[in-house]
Each structure stands twice: as C-alpha cells, then as structure tokens.
C-alpha positions in Angstrom: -4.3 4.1 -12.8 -1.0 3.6 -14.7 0.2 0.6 -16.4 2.3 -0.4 -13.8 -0.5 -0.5 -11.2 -2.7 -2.3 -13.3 -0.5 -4.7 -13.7 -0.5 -5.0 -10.1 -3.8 -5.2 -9.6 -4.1 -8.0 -12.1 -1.6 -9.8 -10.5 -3.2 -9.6 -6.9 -6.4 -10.9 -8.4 -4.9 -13.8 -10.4 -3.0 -15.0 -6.7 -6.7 -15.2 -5.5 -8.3 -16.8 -8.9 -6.0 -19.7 -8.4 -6.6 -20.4 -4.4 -10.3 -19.9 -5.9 -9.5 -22.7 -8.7 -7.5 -25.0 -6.0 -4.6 -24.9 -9.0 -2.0 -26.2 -7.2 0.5 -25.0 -10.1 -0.9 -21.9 -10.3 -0.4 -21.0 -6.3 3.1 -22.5 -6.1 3.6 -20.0 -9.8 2.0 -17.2 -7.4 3.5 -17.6 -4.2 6.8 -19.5 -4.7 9.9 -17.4 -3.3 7.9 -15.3 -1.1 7.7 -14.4 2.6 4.5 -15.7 4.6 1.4 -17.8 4.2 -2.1 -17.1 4.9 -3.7 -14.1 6.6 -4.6 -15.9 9.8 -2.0 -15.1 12.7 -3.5 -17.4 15.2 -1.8 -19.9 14.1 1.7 -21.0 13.0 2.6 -21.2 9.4 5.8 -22.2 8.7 7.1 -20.4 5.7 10.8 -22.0 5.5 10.0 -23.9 2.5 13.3 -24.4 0.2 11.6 -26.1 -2.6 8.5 -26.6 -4.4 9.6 -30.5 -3.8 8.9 -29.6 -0.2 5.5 -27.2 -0.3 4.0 -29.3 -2.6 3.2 -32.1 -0.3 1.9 -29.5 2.3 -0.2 -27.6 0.0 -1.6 -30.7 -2.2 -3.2 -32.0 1.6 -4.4 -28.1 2.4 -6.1 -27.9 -0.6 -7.6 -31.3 -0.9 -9.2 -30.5 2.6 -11.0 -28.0 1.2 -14.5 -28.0 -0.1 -14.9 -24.6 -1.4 -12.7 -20.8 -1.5 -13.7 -18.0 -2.7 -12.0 -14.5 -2.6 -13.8 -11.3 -3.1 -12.1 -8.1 -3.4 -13.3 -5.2 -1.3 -11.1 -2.7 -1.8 -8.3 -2.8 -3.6 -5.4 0.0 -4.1 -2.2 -0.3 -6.0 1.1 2.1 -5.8 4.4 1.4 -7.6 8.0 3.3 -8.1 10.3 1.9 -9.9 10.8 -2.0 -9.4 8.9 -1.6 -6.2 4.7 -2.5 -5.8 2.7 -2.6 -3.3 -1.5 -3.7 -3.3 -3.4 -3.1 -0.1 -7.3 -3.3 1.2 -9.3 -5.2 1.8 -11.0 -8.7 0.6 -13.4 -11.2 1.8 -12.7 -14.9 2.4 -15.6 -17.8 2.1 -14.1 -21.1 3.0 -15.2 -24.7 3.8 -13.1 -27.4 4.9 -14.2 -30.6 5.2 -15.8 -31.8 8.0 -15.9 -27.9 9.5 -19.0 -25.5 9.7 -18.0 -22.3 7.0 -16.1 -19.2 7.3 -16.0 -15.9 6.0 -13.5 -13.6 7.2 -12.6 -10.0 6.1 -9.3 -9.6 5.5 -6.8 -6.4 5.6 -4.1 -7.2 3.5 -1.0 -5.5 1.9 1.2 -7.5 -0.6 4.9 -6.3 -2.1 5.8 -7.0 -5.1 9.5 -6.7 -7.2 9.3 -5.8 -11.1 12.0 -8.5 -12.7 11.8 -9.4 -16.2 8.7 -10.6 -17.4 6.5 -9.0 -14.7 5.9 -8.4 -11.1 7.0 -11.2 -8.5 5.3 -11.5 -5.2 7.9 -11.0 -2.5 5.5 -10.4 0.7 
C-alpha cells in the first residue's frame, strides 16, 4: 500500500474513531465542508449546513441522544492519483439511542477525498 493510501486509510478510521468517541470537534474537524450525512437513505438528512455555527446545534442533540457507536471496519480498500482518494468497503455499525432497542447495520460505503496542504480532506 503506498503512502498516499495509508494515509487514507488512517483518515477513514479516525472519521469513525471520533463518531466512536462522540467528539463533537473532532466530527465537525472530519466532516466539515463535505457532501452528505449518514449512510441511512430512508430518511432525510439535510446537508446544506453553511457553518459550523449552524451543525453544531444539530449534531450536539444527535449525539447527546446517543448511548453508545461503535464502528468496525470490514473491509477496507484505498486508491489515490494525484490530489484525488477514494476509500470503499465495507464497515459495521452498533448503535443505541436512547430510549430505542439497538442496531447494527452493515454498511457499503465509499468516501472521496481531496489532497490540500496538510493532508487529505473529506469531500464525499
């Protein structure tokens, strides 16, 4: 695996550590500037946020409903060229939310990320 793709891998894992950790810095770090929320298309997500000023709220009352997260990855495969990576595979998801009977749900995924200065960016 090169350099590059490690570094995409480490990435990928660090955007789950902090859901894991309910570090609400760390998430809005990971995800802030990208394109979509969640992996769960049944229901609306709104992903027009213009601000951290405005996700923090939202996210701050996701998170607090939650009792537990954890993220375990399946299978996970990295490709990059040039400024362009991509991570795809597959993870599981254990959640609780308060109040709710728990879930576990296995999860396709693929993530794109930018190379800027300093690192990769999650873009989608």
């Amino acid at each position: 695996m090169s350099v590059q793709n490690k570094e995409i891998a480490k990435l990928w894992r660090k955007e789950k550590e902090v859901w894991d950790l309910k570090d609400i810095d760390g998430i809005i770090t990971a995800i802030q500037g990208s394109c979509g929320f969640g992996c769960r298309n049944l229901a609306w997500r709104d992903t027009k946020y213009h601000s951290e000023e405005q996700f923090r709220p939202l996210l701050e009352k996701y998170v607090a409903n939650i009792e537990y997260l954890h993220h375990t990855d399946i299978e996970l495969n990295t490709r990059s060229d040039g400024d362009l990576g991509l991570a795809w595979g597959f993870y599981s998801e254990e959640v609780k939310h308060k109040g709710e009977n728990p879930e576990k749900t296995h999860i396709r995924f693929t993530s794109t990320y930018h190379k800027i200065e300093g690192g990769w960016k999650l873009i989608m």
